[in-house]
C-alpha atoms as one frame of an Amber mdcrd trajectory, in Angstrom:
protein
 -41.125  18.400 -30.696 -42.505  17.497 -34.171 -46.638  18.276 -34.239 -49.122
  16.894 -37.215 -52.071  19.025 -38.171 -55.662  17.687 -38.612 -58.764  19.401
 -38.263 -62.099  17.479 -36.729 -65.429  18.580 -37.030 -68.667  17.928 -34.982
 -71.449  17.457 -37.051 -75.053  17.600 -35.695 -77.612  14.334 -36.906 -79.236
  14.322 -40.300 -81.541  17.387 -40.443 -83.359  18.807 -43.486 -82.690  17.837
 -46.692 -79.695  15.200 -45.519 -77.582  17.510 -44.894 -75.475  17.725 -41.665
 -74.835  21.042 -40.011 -71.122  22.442 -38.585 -71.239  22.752 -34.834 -67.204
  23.027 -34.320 -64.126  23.202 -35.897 -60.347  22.761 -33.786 -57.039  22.958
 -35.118 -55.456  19.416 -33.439 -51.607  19.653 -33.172 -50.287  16.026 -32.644
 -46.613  14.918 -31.682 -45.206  12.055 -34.101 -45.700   9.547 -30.993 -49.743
  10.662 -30.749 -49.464  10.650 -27.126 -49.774  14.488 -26.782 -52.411  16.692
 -28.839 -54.034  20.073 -28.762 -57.215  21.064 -29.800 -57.741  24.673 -30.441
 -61.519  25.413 -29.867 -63.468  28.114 -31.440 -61.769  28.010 -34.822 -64.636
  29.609 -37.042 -63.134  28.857 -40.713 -60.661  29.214 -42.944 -60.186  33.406
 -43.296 -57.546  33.615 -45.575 -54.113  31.987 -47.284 -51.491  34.743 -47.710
 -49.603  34.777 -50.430 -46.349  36.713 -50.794 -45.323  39.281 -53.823 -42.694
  40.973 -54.776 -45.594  43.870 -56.152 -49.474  44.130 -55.118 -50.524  45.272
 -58.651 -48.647  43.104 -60.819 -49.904  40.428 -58.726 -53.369  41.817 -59.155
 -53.340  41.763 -62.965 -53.987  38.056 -62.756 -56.673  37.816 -60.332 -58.477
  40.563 -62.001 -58.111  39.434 -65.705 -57.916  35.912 -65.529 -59.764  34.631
 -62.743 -62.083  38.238 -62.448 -62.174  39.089 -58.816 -61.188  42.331 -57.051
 -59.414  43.467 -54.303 -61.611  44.665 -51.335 -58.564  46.103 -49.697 -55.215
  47.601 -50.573 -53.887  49.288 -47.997 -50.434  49.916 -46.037 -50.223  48.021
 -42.913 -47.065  50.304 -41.201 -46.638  48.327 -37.887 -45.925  44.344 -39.822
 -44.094  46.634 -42.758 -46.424  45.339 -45.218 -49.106  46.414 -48.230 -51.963
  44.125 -47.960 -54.157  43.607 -50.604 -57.517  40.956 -49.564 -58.811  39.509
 -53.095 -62.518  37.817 -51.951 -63.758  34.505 -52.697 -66.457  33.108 -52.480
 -68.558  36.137 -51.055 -68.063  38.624 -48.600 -68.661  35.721 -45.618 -66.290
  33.701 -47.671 -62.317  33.212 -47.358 -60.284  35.407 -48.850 -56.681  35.616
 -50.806 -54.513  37.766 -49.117 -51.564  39.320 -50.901 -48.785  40.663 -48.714
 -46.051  42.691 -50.120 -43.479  43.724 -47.844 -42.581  47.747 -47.456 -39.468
  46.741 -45.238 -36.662  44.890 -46.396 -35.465  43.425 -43.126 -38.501  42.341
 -41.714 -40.123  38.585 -41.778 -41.812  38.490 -44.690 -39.198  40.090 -46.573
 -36.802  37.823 -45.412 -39.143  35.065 -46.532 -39.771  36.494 -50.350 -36.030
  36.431 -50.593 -35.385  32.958 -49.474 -38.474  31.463 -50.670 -39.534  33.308
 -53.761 -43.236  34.266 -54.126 -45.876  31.897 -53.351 -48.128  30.985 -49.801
 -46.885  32.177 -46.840 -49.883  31.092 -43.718 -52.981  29.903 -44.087 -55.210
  32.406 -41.575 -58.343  30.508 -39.306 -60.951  32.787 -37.700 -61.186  31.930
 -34.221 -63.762  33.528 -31.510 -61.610  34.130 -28.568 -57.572  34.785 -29.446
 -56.829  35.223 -25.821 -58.332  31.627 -24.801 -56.563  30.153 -28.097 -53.200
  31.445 -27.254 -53.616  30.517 -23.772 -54.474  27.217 -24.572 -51.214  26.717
 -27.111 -49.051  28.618 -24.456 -50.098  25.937 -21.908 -49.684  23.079 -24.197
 -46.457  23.755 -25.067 -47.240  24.678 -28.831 -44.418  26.881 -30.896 -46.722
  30.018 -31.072 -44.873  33.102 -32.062 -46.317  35.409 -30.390 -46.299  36.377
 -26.223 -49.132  38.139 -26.624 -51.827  38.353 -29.576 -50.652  41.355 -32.107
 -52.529  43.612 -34.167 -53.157  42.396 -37.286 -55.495  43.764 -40.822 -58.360
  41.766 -39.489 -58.407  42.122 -36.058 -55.750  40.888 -33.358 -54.050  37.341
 -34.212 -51.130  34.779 -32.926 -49.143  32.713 -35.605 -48.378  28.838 -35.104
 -44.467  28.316 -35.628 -44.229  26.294 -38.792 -42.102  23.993 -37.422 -45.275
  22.511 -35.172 -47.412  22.447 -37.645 -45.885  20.280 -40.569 -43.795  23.326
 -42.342 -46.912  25.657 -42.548 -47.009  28.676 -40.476 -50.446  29.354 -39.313
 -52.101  32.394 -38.441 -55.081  32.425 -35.726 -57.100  35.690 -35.918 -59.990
  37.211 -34.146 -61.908  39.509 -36.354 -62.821  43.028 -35.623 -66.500  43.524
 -34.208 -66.699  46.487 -36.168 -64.792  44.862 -39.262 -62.547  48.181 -39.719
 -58.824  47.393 -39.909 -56.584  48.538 -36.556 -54.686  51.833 -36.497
């Protein structure tokens, strides 16, 4: 079954200064026909868009010299058999690059670099509850990845099969309380 993305927001009335304020944002998932849809509730913003390397710190050199931002993270991430590096932008509530550079060569992302070449590999949203999201795609009949949400360098997080979501594979995360990155 063939989905199309779209994102809605609800948007409170006019309050100071004309502007409107953000009271929700869902990832829709819509069959060609329109006569099915999901709405995943609770989606926060846009955390990150991963981007795949064949090395972290040659890939570094050009955010730091030519557009002058700095990783916050570079780190090993053992379990997805990945280095992670998380470039900010836009602030430290903003979104965030994240460059993945894989450790094993017969994982996923691995596989991906090789057949792809470097470029984006998901675009990440923050949602509040991963259990209720995953539920919710589960029961909808959505191509999720993922039984059961795994650990991830945020927090714990589901992926969106990019075959249901216009040839973009998407990653859903719920962010650490604590903000420290899972053993």
């Amino acid at each position: 079954m063939l989905y199309t993305v779209d994102f809605l927001q609800s948007r409170s009335p006019v309050s100071m200064g004309g502007m409107q304020e953000m009271h929700e944002l869902r990832l829709i998932l819509m069959n060609k026909r329109g006569s099915r849809f999901m709405a995943v509730k609770g989606v926060k913003r846009v955390d990150h868009i991963a981007i795949v390397v064949h090395n972290i710190e040659e890939a570094l050199q050009f955010y730091q010299s030519i557009i002058g931002v700095f990783p916050s993270v570079v780190e090993d991430f053992p379990s997805e058999g990945v280095r992670i590096a998380f470039v900010p932008i836009g602030g430290a509530a903003g979104a965030k690059i994240e460059l993945l550079q894989p450790l094993d060569p017969t994982n996923g992302v691995a596989k991906f670099l090789a057949k792809h070449g470097e470029g984006q590999h998901h675009i990440c949203l923050e949602v509040e509850d991963i259990d209720a999201a995953l539920e919710q795609l589960q029961a909808d009949g959505a191509p999720v990845l993922d039984a059961v949400p795994r650990k991830s360098a945020d927090g714990r997080a589901v992926f969106i099969h990019p075959k249901g979501a216009n040839g973009v594979l998407y990653e859903l995360v719920q962010r650490n309380e604590d903000g420290v990155m899972p053993n």
